[in-house]
C-alpha positions, -999 to +999 in steps of 0.1 A: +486+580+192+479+581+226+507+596+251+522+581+279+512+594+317+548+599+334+561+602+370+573+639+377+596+648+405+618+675+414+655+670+414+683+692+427+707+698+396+737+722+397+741+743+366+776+750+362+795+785+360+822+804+347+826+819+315+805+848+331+779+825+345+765+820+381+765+787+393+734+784+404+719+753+425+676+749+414+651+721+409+646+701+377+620+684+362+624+647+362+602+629+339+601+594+341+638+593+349+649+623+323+660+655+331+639+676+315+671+707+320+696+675+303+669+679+272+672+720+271+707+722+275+710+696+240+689+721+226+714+747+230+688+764+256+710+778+287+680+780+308+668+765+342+637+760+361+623+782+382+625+764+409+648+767+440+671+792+439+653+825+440+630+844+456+607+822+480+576+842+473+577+843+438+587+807+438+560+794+457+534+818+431+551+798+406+545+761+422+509+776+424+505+784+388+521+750+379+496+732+403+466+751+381+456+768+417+465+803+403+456+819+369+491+814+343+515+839+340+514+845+305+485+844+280+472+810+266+475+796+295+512+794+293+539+794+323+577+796+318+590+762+328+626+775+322+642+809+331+676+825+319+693+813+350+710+848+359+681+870+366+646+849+359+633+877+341+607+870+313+623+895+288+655+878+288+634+851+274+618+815+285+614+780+271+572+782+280+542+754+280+502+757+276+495+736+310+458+725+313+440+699+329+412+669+318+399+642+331+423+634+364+458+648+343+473+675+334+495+681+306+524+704+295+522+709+257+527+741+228+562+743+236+577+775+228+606+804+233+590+836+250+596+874+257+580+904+268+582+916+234+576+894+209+548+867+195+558+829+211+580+813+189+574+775+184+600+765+154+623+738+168+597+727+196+572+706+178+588+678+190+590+685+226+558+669+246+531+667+251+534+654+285+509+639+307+511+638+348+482+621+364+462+653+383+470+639+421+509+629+419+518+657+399+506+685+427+523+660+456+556+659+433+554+696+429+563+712+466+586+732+481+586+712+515+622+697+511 
């Protein structure tokens, strides 16, 4: 079976408060026309992107690591793709993706749920991916010039 390459773009999405959580305004993945946040959040995942709403530095070390111009974060070749939306601190756990690259695309694939403690855990992300950008439009979608 041969996957699909998709459009990706960034979207401004508003995760809601209350109930002792911060609103909190950041960028979502858009794949194809899907919220990728729309697909967590039916997964029961309370988790955004990390993405703009915090620190500018360490957001634009993130668009780096996503674009493959930086080593990952996290072993494998894996990057958290979404953060617990109150802090954005890995050991309060991450939804995170192997990202490589191949012949003009990159993909996102080997979803899983991550700490600073514990072994990936993959159960109930086998479906999820992979997904395919095409190498060019996926670094122009993924800026920070808006």
């Amino acid at each position: 079976m041969t996957a699909t390459v998709l459009d990706l773009k960034l979207v401004r999405r508003i995760r809601s408060g209350g109930g002792g959580k911060t609103e909190r305004s950041f960028l979502d993945f858009v794949l194809d026309g899907s919220s990728l946040f729309d697909v967590m959040e039916a997964r029961g995942h309370d988790r955004i992107t990390p993405l703009g709403w915090g620190d500018r530095a360490l957001e634009a070390a993130t668009v780096r690591r996503l674009r493959l111009e930086e080593p990952p974060l996290l072993e494998g070749k894996r990057e958290p793709i979404f953060v617990y939306a109150e802090c954005g601190d890995l050991g309060c756990g991450a939804v995170t993706a192997q990202i490589s690259a191949s012949k003009g695309l990159v993909q996102w694939s080997d979803f899983a749920w991550e700490n600073t403690w514990e072994e990936p855990y993959r159960d109930g992300y086998e479906n999820l991916g992979p997904f395919l950008f095409e190498f060019r439009a996926y670094r122009a979608a993924l800026t920070l010039d808006r």
